[in-house]
N, C-alpha and C positions, 0 to 999 in steps of 0.2 A: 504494500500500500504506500501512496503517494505520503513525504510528512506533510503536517499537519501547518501550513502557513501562519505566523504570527500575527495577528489583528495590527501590527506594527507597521508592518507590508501592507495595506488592503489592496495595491493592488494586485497582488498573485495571490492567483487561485488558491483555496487550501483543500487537502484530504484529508483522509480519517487512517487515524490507526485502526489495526484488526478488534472485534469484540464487544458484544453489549455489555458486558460490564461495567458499573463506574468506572471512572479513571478517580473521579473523586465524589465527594460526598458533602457538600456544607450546609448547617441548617441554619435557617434563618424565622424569625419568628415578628415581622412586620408587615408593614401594610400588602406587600404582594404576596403574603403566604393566602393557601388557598386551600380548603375543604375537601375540592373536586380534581380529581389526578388532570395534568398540563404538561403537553411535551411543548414548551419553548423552542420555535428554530429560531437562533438568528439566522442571518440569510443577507444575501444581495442579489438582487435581480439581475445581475451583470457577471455574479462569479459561476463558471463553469462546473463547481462540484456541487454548488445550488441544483444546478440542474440535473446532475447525474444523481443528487438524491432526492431526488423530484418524485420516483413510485413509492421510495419508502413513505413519503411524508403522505402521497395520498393513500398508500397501504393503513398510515397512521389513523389516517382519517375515519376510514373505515370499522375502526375499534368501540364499541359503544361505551360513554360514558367519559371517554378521553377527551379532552378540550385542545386545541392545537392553536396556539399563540405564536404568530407572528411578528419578530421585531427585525427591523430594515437597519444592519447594521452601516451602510453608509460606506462600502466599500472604495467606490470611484467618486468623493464627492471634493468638495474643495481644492486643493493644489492636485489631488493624487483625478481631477477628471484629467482621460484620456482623449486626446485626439486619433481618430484611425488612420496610422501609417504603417509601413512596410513595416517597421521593427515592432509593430504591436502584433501584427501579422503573424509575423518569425516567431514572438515570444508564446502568441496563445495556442497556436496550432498543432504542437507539441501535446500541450496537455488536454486539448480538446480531444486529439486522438487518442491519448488515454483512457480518457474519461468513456469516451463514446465504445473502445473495448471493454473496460470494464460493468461496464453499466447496459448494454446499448442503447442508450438514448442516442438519439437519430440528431447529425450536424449536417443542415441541408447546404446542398450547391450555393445557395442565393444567401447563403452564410461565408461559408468559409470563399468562395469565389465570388460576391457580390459585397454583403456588408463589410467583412475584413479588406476589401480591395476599394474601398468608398470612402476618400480621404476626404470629404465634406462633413463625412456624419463624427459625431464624438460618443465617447460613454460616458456618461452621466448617471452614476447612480440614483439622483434627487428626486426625479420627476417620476420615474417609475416608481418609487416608493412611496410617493405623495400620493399616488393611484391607487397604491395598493391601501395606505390608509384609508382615502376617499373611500374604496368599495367598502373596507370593511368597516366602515360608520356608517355607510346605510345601511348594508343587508346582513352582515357577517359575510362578506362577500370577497373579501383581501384573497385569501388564497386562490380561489379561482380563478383573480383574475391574475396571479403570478404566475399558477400555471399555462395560463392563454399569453402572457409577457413573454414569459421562457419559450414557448413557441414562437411565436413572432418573432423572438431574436435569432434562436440558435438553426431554429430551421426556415423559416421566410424571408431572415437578411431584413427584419422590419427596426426602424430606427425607434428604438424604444424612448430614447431621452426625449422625443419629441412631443410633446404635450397635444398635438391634434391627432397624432397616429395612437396615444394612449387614449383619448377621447376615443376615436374608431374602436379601436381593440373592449372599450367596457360597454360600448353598443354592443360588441360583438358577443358577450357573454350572456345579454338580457337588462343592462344597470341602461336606466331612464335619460337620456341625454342631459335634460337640464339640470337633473335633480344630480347628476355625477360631475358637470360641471363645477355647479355652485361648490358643490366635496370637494372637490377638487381645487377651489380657489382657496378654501378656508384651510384646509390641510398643506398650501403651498407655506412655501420661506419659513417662518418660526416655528412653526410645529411640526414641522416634518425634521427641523434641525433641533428641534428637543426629542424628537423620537428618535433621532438618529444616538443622540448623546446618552438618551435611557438605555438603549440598545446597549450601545457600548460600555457602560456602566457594568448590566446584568453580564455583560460576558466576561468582563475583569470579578466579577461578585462569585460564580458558579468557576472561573477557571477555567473557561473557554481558550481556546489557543487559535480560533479562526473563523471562517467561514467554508461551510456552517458548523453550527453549535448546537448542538439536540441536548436540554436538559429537562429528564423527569422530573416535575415538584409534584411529592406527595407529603401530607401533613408537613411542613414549612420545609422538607428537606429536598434540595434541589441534587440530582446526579447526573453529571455528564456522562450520556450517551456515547458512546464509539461504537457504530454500526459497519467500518467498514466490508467486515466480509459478506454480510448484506446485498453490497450492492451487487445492482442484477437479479437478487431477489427476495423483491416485495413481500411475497405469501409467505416464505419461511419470518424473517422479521416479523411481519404481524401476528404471526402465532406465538412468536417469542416475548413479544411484547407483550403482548395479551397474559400471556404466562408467569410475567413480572409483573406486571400490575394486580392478578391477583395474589400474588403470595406476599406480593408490598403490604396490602390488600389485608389479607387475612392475619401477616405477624403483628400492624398494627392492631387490630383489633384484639388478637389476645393480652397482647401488651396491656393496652384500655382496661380487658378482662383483669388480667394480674393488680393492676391499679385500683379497680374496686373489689375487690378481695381483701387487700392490704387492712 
């Protein structure tokens, strides 16, 4: 497996070590702890193992009772946005090929021979993330439309930092034009750079080392996730997963039990 890129870097890709297992374990007991089990992705709409873990997350989704939190860690945004030139070309296509063996998620022509060859367009993490909030403040809609993002980009070659091609793309999902506009304008500039800085808080908090970051929170305690061997497939992790949340599941409750006993 690929290592695991530094949130230091944002702009290169990061992977996963091998393994569900914690890598680590912190509890925390404030305002974000939560009652009901939360697989936390950080994520960027721009980084390449986003997308190669793109089934687990919708395998995730699939789990009843599991809630799947969304945070736009902000990979290309600031000094570290990209302009598309040869040497970004050079740099990504390497690991895109990686990725797309291990995982196969599909990197279409109108990608790798159209957008990477499209010295007009930039990556901007911002505006896609701004979308993705906008969807998920009206409908709980964020993830789907990351997943229909990650399309657009990896296989259509569609300029995602573009604010009218994200307009198209949340038509395209079913989200109301004006009503995802208006989202869209209130979730721009300030609060999409306090979601950005939440994000990257939570991944310095749980001990994240990149993007992406999958951390379980059950009863206040957050564990990071390493699903590498996973990738590629889906069905095995969600049954794994599944299998952890109830034994998560079940020891607290004896625990509980032992406690009114005492």
């Amino acid at each position: 497996m690929p290592p695991a890129a530094r949130s230091a870097r944002p702009a290169q890709h990061s992977g996963y070590r091998a393994g569900l297992c914690p890598a680590r374990v912190r509890h925390y007991h404030g305002a974000m702890a939560t009652s009901t089990p939360t697989l936390h992705y950080i994520y960027d709409p721009l980084c390449g193992w986003c997308y190669g873990a793109a089934p687990l997350i919708e395998a995730a989704r699939g789990i009843a009772g599991l809630t799947i939190a969304p945070h736009g860690g902000g990979m290309m945004t600031g000094s570290n946005v990209q302009p598309v030139t040869d040497a970004l070309r050079r740099y990504v296509m390497p690991h895109d090929e990686r990725i797309a063996g291990l995982t196969g998620q599909e990197f279409g022509v109108d990608y790798t021979d159209g957008l990477l060859r499209d010295h007009g367009a930039v990556f901007d993490s911002a505006p896609p993330t701004t979308a993705v909030l906008a969807a998920d403040t009206l409908a709980g809609r964020g993830l789907d439309l990351l997943k229909r993002l990650q399309r657009a980009h990896y296989v259509q070659g569609l300029r995602i930092a573009d604010p009218a091609e994200l307009q198209r793309l949340a038509e395209d999902i079913g989200l109301d034009a004006e009503t995802f506009r208006a989202a869209y304008a209130q979730a721009d500039g300030e609060a999409t750079a306090r979601h950005i800085a939440d994000s990257r808080a939570l991944l310095t908090r749980v001990g994240g080392s990149g993007f992406p970051t999958l951390a379980l929170e059950m009863n206040g305690a957050y564990s990071v996730l390493e699903p590498g061997r996973y990738l590629g497939r889906p069905s095995q992790w969600q049954a794994d997963l599944r299998e952890r949340l109830k034994s998560v599941s079940y020891t607290h409750l004896r625990a509980h039990e032992t406690r009114e006993d005492l």
